[in-house]
PATILUM-279579 format. One line per field, with one value per residue (C-alpha): residue number from 0; residue in one letter; x, y, z. Coordinates in Angstrom, 1 decimal, always signed. Example, Ala and Ser with C-alpha at 12.3 -4.5 7.8 and 13.67 -1.06 7.14 Angstrom:
PATILUM-279579
nr: 0 | 1
rest: A | S
x: +12.3 | +13.7
y: -4.5 | -1.1
z: +7.8 | +7.1
END
This chain:
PATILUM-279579
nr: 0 | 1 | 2 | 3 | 4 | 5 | 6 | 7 | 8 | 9 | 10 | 11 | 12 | 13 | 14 | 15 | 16 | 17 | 18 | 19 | 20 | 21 | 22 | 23 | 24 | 25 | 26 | 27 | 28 | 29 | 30 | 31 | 32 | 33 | 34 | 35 | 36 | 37 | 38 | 39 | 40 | 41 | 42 | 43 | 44 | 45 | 46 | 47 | 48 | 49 | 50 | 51
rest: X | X | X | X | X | X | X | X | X | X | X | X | X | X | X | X | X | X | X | X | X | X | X | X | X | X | X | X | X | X | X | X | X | X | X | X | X | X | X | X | X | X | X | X | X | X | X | X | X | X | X | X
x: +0.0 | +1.5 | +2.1 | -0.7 | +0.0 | -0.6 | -2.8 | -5.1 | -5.2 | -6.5 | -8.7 | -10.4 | -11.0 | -12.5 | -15.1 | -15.6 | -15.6 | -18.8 | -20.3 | -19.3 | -19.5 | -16.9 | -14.7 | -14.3 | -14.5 | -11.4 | -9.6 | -9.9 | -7.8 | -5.0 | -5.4 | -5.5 | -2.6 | -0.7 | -1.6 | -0.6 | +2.4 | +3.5 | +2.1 | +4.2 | +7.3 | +6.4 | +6.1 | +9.4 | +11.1 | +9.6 | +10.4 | +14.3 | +14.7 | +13.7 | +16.1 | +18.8
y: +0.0 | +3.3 | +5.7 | +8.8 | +11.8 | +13.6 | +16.4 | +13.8 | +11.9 | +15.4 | +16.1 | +12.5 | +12.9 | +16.2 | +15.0 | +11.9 | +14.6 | +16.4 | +12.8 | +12.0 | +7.7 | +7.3 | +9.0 | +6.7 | +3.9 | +5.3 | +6.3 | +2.6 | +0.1 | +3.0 | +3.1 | -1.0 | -1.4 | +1.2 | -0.9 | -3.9 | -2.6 | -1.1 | -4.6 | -6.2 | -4.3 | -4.9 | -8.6 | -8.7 | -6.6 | -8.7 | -12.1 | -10.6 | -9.7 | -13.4 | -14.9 | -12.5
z: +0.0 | -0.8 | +1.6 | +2.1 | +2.1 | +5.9 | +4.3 | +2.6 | +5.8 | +7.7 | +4.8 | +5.1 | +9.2 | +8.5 | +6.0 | +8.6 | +11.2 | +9.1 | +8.8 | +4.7 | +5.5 | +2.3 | +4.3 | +6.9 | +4.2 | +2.7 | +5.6 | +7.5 | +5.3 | +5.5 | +9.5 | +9.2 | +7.5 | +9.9 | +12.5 | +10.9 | +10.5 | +14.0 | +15.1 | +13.1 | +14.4 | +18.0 | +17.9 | +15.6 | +18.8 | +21.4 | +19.8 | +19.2 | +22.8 | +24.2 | +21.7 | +22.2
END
């Protein structure tokens, strides 16, 4: 997934701020990946420091 820019980010929680449902349907496979992601970095840290 390519990265988003910060201002479309802001500009998708303000329409999803004025209640425009697309918005959060565009902006929630971004936030999911993100997650995903720091999730994934987490466990790889954690699993690294009980072997190390």
């Amino acid at each position: 997934m390519a990265a988003q820019e910060p201002q479309s980010i802001t500009l998708l929680l303000q329409h999803w701020s004025s209640g425009d449902p697309t918005a959060l349907a565009a902006i929630t496979p971004i936030v999911y990946h993100q997650l995903v992601c720091l999730i994934t970095d987490v466990a790889g840290n954690v699993v690294h420091d009980i072997i190390a």
